[in-house]
C-alpha positions in Angstrom: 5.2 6.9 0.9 2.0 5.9 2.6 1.0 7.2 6.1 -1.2 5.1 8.4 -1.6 5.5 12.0 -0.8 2.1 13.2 -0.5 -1.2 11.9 -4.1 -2.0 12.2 -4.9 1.0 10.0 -2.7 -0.2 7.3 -3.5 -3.9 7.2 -7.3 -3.0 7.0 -6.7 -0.2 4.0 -4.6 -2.8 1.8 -7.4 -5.7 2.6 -9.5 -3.1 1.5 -7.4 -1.7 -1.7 -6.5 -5.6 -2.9 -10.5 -6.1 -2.6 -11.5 -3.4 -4.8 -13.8 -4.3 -8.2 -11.1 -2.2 -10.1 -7.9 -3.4 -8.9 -9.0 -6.9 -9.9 -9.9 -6.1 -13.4 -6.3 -4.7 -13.8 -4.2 -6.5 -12.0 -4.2 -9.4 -14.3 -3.5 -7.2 -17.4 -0.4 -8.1 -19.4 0.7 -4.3 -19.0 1.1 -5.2 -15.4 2.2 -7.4 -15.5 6.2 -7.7 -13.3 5.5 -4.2 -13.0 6.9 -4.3 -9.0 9.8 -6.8 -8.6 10.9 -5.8 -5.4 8.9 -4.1 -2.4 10.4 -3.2 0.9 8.1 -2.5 3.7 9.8 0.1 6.3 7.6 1.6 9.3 8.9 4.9 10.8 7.1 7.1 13.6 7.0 10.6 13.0 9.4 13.1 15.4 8.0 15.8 16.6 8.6 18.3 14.0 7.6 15.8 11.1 4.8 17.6 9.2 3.5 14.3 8.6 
């Protein structure tokens, strides 16, 4: 589970993440490689008791 405070948050940290010198050397890698086959992107807002 990531936590971001809004959208804006998020889209910026993953630019930021898929931009990164070493996620580009090992992305390619054959050991990888179809390591995610299916990702399911959910947002949720904290209640009020949430320690998150």
């Amino acid at each position: 589970m990531l936590v971001f405070k809004d959208m804006t948050e998020r889209d910026a940290n993953w630019k930021e993440f898929s931009a990164n010198p070493d996620w580009k050397r090992i992305s390619p890698l054959p050991a990888n490689a179809n390591t995610v086959s299916n990702i399911i992107r959910v947002s949720l807002e904290p209640m009020g008791y949430s320690q998150i």
